[in-house]
Structure formats: structure tokens, C-alpha cells
C-alpha positions as CSV (number, residue, x, y, z in Angstrom):
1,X,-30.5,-71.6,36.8
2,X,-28.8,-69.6,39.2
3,X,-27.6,-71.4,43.0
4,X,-30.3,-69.4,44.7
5,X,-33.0,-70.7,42.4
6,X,-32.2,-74.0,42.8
7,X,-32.3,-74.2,46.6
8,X,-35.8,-72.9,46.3
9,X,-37.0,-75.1,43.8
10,X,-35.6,-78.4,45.9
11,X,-37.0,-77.0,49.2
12,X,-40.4,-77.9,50.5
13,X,-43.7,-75.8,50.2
14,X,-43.3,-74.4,53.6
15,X,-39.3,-73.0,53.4
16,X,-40.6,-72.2,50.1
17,X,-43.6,-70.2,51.7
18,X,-41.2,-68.4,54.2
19,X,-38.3,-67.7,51.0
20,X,-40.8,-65.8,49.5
21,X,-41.7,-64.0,52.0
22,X,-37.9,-63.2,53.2
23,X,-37.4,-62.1,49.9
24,X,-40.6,-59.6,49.9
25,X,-39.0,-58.0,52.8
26,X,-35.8,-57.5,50.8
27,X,-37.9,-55.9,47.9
28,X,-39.9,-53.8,50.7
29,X,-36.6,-52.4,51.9
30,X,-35.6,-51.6,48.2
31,X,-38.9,-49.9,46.9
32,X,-40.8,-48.4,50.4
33,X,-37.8,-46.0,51.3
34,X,-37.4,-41.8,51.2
35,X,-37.9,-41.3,47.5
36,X,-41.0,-43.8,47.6
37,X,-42.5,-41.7,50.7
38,X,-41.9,-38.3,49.3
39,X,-43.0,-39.0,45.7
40,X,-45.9,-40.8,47.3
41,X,-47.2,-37.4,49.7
42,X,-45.9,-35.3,46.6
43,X,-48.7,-37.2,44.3
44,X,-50.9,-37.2,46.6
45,X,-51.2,-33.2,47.7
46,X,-51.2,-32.4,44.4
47,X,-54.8,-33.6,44.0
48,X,-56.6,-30.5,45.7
49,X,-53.8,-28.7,43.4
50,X,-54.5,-26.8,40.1
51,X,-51.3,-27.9,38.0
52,X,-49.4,-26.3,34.7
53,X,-48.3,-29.4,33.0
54,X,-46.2,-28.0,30.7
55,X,-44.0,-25.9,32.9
56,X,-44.3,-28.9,35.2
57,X,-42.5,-31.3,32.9
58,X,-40.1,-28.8,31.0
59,X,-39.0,-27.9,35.0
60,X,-38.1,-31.9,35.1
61,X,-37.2,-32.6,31.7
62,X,-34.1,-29.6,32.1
63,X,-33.3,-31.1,35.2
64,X,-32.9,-35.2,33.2
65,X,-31.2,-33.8,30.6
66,X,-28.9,-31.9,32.4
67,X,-28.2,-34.6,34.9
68,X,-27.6,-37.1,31.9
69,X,-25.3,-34.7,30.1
70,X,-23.1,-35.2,33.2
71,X,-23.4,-38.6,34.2
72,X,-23.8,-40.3,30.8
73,X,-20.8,-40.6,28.1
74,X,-23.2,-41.5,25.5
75,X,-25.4,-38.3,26.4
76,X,-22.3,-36.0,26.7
77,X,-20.9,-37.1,23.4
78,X,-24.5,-36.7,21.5
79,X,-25.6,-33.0,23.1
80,X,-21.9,-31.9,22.3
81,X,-22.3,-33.0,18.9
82,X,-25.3,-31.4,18.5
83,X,-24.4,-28.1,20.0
84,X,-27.2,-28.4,22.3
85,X,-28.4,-25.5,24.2
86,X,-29.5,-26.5,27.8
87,X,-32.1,-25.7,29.4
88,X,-34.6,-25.9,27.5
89,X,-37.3,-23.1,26.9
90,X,-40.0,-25.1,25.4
91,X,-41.4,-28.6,25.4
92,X,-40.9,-28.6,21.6
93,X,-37.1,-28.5,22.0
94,X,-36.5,-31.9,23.1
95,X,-37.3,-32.7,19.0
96,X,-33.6,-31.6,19.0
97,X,-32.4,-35.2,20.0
98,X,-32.8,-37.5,17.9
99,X,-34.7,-40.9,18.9
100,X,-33.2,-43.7,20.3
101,X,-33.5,-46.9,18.9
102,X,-33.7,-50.2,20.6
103,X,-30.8,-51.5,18.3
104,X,-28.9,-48.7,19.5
105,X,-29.4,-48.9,22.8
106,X,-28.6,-52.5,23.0
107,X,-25.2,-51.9,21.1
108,X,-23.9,-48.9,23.5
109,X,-25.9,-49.7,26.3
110,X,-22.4,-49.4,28.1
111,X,-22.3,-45.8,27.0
112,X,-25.3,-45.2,27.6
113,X,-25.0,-46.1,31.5
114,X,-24.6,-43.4,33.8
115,X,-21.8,-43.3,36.4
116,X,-24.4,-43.9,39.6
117,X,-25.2,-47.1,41.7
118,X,-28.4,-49.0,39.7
119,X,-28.0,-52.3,41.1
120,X,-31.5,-52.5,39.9
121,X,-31.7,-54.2,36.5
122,X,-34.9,-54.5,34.3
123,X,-34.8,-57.2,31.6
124,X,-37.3,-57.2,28.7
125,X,-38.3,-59.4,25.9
126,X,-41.1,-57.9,24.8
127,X,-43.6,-59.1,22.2
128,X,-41.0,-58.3,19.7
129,X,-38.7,-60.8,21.3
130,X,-35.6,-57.9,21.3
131,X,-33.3,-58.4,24.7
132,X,-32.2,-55.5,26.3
133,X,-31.2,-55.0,30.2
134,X,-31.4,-51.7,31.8
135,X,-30.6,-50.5,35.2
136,X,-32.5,-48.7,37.7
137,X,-31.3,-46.7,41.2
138,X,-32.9,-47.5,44.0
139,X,-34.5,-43.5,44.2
140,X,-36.3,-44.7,40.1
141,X,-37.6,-47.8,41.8
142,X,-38.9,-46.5,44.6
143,X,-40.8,-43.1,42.6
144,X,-42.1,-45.6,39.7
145,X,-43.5,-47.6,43.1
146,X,-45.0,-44.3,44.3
147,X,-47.1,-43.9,41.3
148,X,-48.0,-47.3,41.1
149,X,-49.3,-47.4,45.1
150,X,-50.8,-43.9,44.0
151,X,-53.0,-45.7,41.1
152,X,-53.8,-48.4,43.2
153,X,-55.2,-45.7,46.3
154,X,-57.3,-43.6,43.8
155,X,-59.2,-46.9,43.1
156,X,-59.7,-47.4,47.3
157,X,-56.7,-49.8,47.6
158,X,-53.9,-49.2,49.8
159,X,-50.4,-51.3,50.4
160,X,-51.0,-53.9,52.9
161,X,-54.3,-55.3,51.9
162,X,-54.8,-58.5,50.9
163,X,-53.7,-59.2,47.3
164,X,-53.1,-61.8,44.9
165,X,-50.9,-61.6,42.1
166,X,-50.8,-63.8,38.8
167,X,-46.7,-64.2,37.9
168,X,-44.7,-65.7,35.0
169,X,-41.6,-66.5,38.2
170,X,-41.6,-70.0,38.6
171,X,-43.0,-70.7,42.1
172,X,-43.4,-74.5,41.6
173,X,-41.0,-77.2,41.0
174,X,-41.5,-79.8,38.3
175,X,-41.3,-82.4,41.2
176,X,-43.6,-81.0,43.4
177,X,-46.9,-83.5,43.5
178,X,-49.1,-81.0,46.0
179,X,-51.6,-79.3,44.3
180,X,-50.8,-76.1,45.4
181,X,-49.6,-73.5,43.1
182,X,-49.1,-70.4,44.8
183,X,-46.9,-68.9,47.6
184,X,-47.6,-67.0,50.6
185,X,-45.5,-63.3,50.5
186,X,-46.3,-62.3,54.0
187,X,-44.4,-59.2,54.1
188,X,-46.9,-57.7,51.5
189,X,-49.6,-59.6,52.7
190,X,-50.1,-60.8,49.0
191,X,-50.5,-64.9,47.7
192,X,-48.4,-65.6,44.3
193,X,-50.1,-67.6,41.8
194,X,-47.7,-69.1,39.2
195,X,-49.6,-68.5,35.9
196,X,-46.8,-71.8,34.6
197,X,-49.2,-74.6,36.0
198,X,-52.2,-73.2,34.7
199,X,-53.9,-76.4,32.6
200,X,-57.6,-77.6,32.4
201,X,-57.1,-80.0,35.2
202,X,-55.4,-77.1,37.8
203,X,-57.6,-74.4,37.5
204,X,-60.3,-75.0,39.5
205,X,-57.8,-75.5,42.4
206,X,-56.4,-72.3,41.7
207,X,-60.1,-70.5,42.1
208,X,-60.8,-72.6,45.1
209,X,-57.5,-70.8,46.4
210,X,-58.6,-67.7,45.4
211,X,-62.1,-67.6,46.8
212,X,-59.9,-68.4,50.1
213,X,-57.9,-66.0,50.2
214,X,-60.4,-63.2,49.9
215,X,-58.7,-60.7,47.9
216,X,-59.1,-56.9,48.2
217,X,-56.9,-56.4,44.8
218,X,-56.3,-58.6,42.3
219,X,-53.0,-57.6,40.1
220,X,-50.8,-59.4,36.8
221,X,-51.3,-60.9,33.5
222,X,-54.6,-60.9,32.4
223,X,-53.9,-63.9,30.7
224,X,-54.0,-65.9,33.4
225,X,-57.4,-64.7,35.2
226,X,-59.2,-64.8,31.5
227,X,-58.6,-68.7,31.1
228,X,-59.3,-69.0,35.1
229,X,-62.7,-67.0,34.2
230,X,-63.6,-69.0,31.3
231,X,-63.1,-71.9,33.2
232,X,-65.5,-71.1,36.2
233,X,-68.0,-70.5,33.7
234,X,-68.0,-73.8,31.7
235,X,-67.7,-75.5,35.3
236,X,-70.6,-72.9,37.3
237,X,-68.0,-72.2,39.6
238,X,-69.2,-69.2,41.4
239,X,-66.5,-67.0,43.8
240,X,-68.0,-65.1,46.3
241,X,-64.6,-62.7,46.5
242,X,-65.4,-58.7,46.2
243,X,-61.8,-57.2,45.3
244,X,-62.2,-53.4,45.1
245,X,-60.2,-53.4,42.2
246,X,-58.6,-55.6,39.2
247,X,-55.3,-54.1,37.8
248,X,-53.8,-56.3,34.9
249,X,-50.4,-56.0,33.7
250,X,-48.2,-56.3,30.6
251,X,-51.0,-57.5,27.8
252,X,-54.0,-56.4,26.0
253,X,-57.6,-57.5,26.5
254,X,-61.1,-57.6,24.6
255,X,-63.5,-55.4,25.4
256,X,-65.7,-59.1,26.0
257,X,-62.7,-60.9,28.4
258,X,-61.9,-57.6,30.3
259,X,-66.5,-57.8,31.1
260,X,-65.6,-61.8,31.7
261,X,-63.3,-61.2,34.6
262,X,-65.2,-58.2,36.0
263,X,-68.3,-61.0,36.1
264,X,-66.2,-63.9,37.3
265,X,-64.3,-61.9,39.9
266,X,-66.7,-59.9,41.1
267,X,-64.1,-56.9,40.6
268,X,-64.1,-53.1,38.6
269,X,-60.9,-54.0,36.1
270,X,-58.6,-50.4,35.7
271,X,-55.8,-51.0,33.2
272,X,-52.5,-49.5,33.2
273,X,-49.2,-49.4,31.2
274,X,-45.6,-48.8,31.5
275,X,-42.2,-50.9,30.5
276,X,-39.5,-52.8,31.7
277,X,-37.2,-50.0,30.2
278,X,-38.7,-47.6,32.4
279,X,-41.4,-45.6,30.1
280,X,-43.4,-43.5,32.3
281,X,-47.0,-44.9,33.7
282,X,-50.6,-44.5,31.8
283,X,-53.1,-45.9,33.7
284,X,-56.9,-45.9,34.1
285,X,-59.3,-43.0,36.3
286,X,-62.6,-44.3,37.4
287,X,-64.2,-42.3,34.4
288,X,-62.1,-45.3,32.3
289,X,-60.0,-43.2,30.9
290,X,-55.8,-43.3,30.8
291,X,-53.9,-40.8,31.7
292,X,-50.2,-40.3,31.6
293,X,-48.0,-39.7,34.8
294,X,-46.9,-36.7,33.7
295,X,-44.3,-36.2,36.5
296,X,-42.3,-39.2,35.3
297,X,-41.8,-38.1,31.8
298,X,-42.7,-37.2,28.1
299,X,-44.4,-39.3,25.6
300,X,-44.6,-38.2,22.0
301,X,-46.7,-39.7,19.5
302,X,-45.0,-39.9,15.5
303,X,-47.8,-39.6,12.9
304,X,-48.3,-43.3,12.7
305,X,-48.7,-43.4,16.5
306,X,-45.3,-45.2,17.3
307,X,-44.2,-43.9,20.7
308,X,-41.0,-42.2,21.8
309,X,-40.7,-42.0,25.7
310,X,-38.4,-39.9,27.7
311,X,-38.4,-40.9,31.0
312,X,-37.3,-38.3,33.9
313,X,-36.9,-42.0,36.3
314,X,-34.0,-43.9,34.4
315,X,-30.9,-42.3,36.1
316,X,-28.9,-45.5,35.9
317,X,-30.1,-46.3,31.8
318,X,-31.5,-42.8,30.5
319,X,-33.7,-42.8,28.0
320,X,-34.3,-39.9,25.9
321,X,-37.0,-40.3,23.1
322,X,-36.5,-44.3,23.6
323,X,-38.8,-45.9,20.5
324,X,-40.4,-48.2,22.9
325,X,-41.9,-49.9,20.5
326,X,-45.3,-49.5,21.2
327,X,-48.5,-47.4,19.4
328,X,-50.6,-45.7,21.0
329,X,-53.6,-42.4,19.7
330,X,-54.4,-39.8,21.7
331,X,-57.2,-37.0,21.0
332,X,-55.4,-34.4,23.2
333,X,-58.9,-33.8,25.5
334,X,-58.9,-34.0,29.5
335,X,-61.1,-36.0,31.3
336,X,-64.1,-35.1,33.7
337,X,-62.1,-37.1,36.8
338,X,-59.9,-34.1,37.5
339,X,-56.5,-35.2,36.6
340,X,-54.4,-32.6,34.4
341,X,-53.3,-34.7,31.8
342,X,-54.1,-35.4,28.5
343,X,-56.0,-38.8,27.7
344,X,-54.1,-41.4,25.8
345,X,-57.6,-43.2,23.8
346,X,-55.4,-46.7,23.1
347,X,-52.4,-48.7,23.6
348,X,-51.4,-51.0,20.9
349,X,-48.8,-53.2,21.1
350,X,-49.2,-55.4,24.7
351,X,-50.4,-58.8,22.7
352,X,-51.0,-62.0,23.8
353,X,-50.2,-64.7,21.6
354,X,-49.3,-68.1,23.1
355,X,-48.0,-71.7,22.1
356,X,-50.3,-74.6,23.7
357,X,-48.7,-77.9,25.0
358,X,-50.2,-81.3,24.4
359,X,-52.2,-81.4,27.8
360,X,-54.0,-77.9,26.7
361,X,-51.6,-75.8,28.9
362,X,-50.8,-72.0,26.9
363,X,-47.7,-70.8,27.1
364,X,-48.5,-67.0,26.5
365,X,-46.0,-64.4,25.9
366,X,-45.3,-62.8,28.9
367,X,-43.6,-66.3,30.1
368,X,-42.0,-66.9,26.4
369,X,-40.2,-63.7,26.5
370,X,-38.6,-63.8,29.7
371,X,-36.3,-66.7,27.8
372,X,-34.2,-63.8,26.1
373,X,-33.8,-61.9,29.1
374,X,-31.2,-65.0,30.6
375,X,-28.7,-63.9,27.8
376,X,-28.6,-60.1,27.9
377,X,-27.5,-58.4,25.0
378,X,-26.1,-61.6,23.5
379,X,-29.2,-62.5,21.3
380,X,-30.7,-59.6,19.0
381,X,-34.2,-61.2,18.4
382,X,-36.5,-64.6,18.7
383,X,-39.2,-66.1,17.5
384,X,-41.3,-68.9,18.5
385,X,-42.7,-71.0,15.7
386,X,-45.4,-73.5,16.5
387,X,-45.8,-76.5,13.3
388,X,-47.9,-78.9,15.5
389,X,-49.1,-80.0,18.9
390,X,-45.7,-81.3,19.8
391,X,-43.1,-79.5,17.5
392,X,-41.7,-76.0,18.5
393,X,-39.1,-74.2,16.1
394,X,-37.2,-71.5,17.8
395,X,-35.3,-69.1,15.4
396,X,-33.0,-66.5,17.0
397,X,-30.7,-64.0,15.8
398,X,-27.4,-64.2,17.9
399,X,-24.9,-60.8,18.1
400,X,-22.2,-63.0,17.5
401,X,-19.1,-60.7,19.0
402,X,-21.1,-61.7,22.2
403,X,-22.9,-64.9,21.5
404,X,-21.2,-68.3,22.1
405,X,-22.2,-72.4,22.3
406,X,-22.7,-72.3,25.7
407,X,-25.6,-69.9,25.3
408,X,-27.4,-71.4,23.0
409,X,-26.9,-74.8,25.2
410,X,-28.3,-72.6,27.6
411,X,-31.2,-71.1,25.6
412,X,-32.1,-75.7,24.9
413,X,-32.4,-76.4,28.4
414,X,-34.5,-73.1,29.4
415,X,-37.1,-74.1,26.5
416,X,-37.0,-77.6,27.7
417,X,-37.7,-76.6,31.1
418,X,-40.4,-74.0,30.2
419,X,-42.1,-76.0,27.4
420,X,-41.7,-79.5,28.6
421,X,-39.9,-83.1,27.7
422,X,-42.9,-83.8,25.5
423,X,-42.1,-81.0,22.7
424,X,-40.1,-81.6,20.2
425,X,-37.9,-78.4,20.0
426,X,-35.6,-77.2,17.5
427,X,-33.0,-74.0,17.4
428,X,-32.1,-72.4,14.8
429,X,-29.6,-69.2,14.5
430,X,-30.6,-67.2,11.4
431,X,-29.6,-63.9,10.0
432,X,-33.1,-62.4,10.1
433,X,-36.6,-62.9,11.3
434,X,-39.2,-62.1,8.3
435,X,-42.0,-59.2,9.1
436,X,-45.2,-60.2,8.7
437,X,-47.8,-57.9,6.4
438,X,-48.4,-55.6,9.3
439,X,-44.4,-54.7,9.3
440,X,-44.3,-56.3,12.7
441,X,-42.0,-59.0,13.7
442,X,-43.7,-61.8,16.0
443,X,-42.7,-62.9,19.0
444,X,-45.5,-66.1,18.5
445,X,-46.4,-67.4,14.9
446,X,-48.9,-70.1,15.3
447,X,-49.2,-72.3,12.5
448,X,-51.8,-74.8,13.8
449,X,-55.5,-74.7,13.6
């Protein structure tokens, strides 16, 4: 835990209150500047527009690669070896590069680093529980922001309004006694609810809060606002909040929980997807259908559906046919709502899996992975193994030219902190992490009932 961490933790709610909110007008600087406000206008124009997709992205996809065949080593060195012909004169070329795997980006991720500022970094775990870092410019923060605001407005909500947001940061200390579990970020007028202290006995304080706070957009891990919803139902808690809109984040949902929060909230739900490595943004029309961002990059689809993005918004870590690790199908139609791109029918590979401590709290993925994003690079894989109420085994596969005892000392204390002085945890360094049937590695295996 880093020094500024720790001061926030040990602070009372109220400096913690007005932290959060000095901090969201550090982030507003970083992601609201020129590239945010011309992608934004750019996006929004072109909706009375009659676009050529293709030409549109072979225009930007000439302009990536020859911008990383200059800036990267990694990129310089592969399109040399491959005689490669820039620019290209058809969509179809880019099958020329090979993909990138994660393993291999992880390995030469120093190669793969381009020669401009990124001070930006983007750490991912995944549900596969494979750490890599990546780094972002400002200008790639700020355009993925643009599209993200531009989702958000074609579903009637616009920056500024009231929001609430369900995070996996750790808001609350493990010493604070008030019941309050969220934070006030005033500079984006949006309340922080920490999805850490969610248990039986805390959630009807946290939909007390919500109904509160009014909401006009509700956004984060669906996770979190399916065990709040189940909840007001066994209780009969009704809300009287409207949000025009419900965008979760970063897992998957049932057709049956994503009709339980609509119900419980009160809210239309519009998924989306994108990645912490910077794969470009699918998200959801009003005719429920998801579309690719088509001006932030290419995503092809192998026979088995595994996805290979290349994303025209990764100047500081390119990524050229990256095998995200992700499946998704695709029927090649256009939708009814207007917007040029093709429709991607299903995203597979957001799960939700989840350990549960003694008191009936779950642990869910999206906080578990964030553990292998405190040693970047230095741990290939993990897996979290649950034998019984109060017994974790954590298996992880160190890359031992960077690994040493102090991380995995490191690695104890973060699972004690996330999981609590009443489980029993164990780590263990192996060689490999078994695939189940599917040929998928788990970040979760549950063994109890």
C-alpha cells in the first residue's frame, strides 16, 4: 500500500469525502481536455452523416501502423521482417501481422512501448488472472472518454449529472465503524459505492443511500447492483429512484438479473464492452443491439470466435491484432438505430465467479483480479481455489527472472487484507495452472456446495 493510500485510509470520512473529490478534478483535468472535446463534436456530427466504414477505418488503421512502425522497436523490427508494404490498400491486409499474444506482450512489453509520454498505465487481471500493464497518452485517454460520454448521451445522459458508481477501489478502511460506504466525488457530481463492504447486513444501507441520492445514471459492476437487487426484494424494499439509464461494466449478466435490476432500479440497463488493454468500445443502441466503435479500431473474429483487436487508441502500448482473450459472434447485419456498424450478437468471456467469506460477503472477480495487477509483469498467472468456508488456496505462476520473496510477502498481505483475518489462506508457486474441460483456465474454482 502505497504512502498516498494510507493517508486516505487513516483520514476521517470527511477529508476522505474532499480526497476523492480533489482527486476527481485531477482525473477531469487528464481525460476532459482537446482530444476529449474534438473526438467528442467529431462523434457527435457524424450522426446526421452517411459514413463508409471501411475506408473510414483503413484511413486510421494506415495512419496506427505507420505511427507504430516509427515509434515502436518492437513494431519496426516485426514489419521489417516481414517486408511489409505500408499503407495498406485493403482492410484484409492487416492479416499480414501476425497476432499478438498476451505471453508475448507481457515478455517485450518494453519493446513493445512506444517512445511518447503515457504516464497513463492500465493494469489488468482479467478472468484469466494473466498480469499485464499497459500505458496510455493522455490524447488515448481522453478519445476512449469521448466515446464513452458519447454512449452515455445517446441514452439521454450527459457529464455532470448525478451518478453513482459501484467500484472494486477500496473507499473504506477496515477501522472505520460508520456505516457509510460510499464517497462523495464532487467534481463529477457522482457518489462511490465500494462494492468491498457489500454483506447481508450492509446492503440495505447502501439502497437507503442510493434512493438518496437520486441518481440520473447508474454505472460499474453489475455484480454489485444484482446482490443489492436481490436483496430489496427478499426485504420489499422499494426505491423510488428513475435513472435514465444503467450502464454495467467489466462482467456478464443473465438475461433474468439484467430484468432484476431494470425492476429494482427503476432503470433501462445498456451494456457495453471494452478492456483495460485498450480494445476498442461495443456498446449497446436503444434497439439493444452492440455495436462496435468503429473509429477506435478493428476487431476480427477467428473461426472459433476468439477475438483479435487492433486498437487505433494505444499510442503508448500498441496493440496490433492483440488476442484479448475474449469470444465474441457476430452475424455481419446492421441495426434499424442508424449506426454504420456491424452488430456484434454476444460477448463471452466477462464472467463472474466469486469466493464467499464466512459472514456471506462475495468476493467476485473484478476485486480478485486487481491482486495481480500490484506486481506487474512479475507473476504470469493465478488462481483462486476455494476448499471450504474458511480455507482459500492461491496458486500462482511467478516469471522468476522478475519475481522475488518480497512479492510474494506482498501478494500474503494483499489477500489478507482483501479476504480477511478469518480465512485461512495458503500460496503456492507452481509451474502450471491446469485448464479445465472448456480449455479455459479459471481465475475462481469453487469447490464448495
Amino acid at each position: 500500500m502505497g504512502i498516498k493510500e494510507q493517508v486516505y485510509l487513516y483520514s476521517p470520512v470527511f477529508l476522505q469525502n474532499l480526497l476523492t473529490t480533489l482527486y476527481g478534478y485531477q482525473l477531469q483535468r487528464d481525460r476532459y481536455g482537446p482530444a476529449y472535446q474534438q473526438r467528442f463534436q467529431e462523434l457527435m456530427d457524424k450522426r446526421a452523416e452517411t459514413i463508409d466504414v471501411a475506408a473510414d477505418q483503413l484511413k486510421r488503421l494506415n495512419e496506427f501502423l505507420l505511427f507504430c512502425q516509427h515509434h515502436s522497436p518492437y513494431y519496426e523490427a516485426l514489419f521489417a521482417e516481414l517486408n511489409l508494404q505500408l499503407p495498406f490498400q485493403k482492410l484484409t491486409d492487416l492479416k499480414q501481422i501476425p497476432p499478438l499474444e498476451k505471453e508475448t506482450l507481457r515478455q517485450h512489453i518494453g519493446l513493445v512501448r512506444t517512445d511518447l509520454p503515457a504516464p497513463i498505465i492500465g493494469k489488468t487481471g482479467g478472468t484469466t488472472g494473466k498480469s499485464i500493464q499497459v500505458h496510455y497518452t493522455k490524447a488515448d485517454m481522453q478519445i476512449r472518454m469521448a466515446h464513452l460520454d458519447y454512449f452515455k448521451a445517446t441514452h439521454g445522459v450527459e457529464k455532470g449529472m448525478r451518478r453513482i458508481s459501484f467500484t472494486a477501489q477500496a473507499l473504506v478502511s477496515e477501522h472505520q465503524r460508520t456505516p457509510v460506504y460510499w464517497r462523495m466525488n464532487r467534481a463529477l457530481n457522482q457518489l462511490l459505492f465500494t462494492v468491498k463492504k457489500i454483506s447481508p447486513r450492509t446492503m440495505t444501507a447502501y439502497l437507503q443511500a442510493i434512493d438518496e441520492f437520486d441518481p440520473e445514471s447508474i454505472d460499474g459492476l453489475p455484480s454489485a447492483m444484482i446482490e443489492l437487487a436481490y436483496h430489496a426484494k427478499r426485504e420489499g424494499i422499494e426505491l423510488s429512484c428513475r435513472p435514465r439509464a444503467i450502464f454495467p461494466t467489466a462482467e456478464m449478466m443473465t438475461r433474468e438479473e439484467r430484468q432484476l435490476i431494470e425492476d429494482v432500479f427503476h432503470g433501462p440497463v445498456f451494456d457495453q464492452y471494452a478492456s483495460s488493454e485498450g480494445a476498442p468500445i461495443v456498446s449497446e443502441c436503444r434497439c439493444g443491439q452492440k455495436h462496435l466503435h468503429y473509429e477506435m479500431g478493428i476487431i476480427e473474429l477467428e473461426a472459433d470466435g476468439e477475438v483479435l483487436v487492433t486498437s487505433f487508441d494505444t499510442h503508448g502500448t500498441p496493440l496490433i491484432r492483440y488476442r484479448v482473450g475474449d469470444r465474441m459472434t457476430s452475424s455481419g447485419k446492421t441495426c434499424s438505430c442508424g449506426h454504420p456498424g456491424p452488430v456484434i450478437d454476444s460477448i463471452d468471456g466477462r464472467k463472474r465467479g466469486y469466493l464467499i467469506k464466512p459472514d456471506g460477503q462475495k468476493v467476485f472477480e473484478s476485486q480478485l483480479s486487481s491482486l495481480v495487477k500490484v506486481l506487474p509483469n512479475s507473476v504470469e498467472r493465478v488462481q483462486y481455489i476455494q476448499n471450504s468456508e474458511r480455507d482459500i488456496t492461491f496458486l500462482y505462476i511467478p516469471d522468476w527472472t522478475r519475481f522475488s520473496s518480497e512479492h510474494e510477502q506482498q501478494l500474503y498481505r494483499f489477500l489478507k487484507t482483501l479476504l480477511g483475518a478469518d480465512m485461512q489462506v495458503s500460496l503456492r508457486a507452481v509451474q502450471e495452472i491446469p485448464r479445465e474441460v472448456s480449455g479455459k483456465t479459471l481465475l475462481v474454482k469453487q469447490m464448495m456446495a
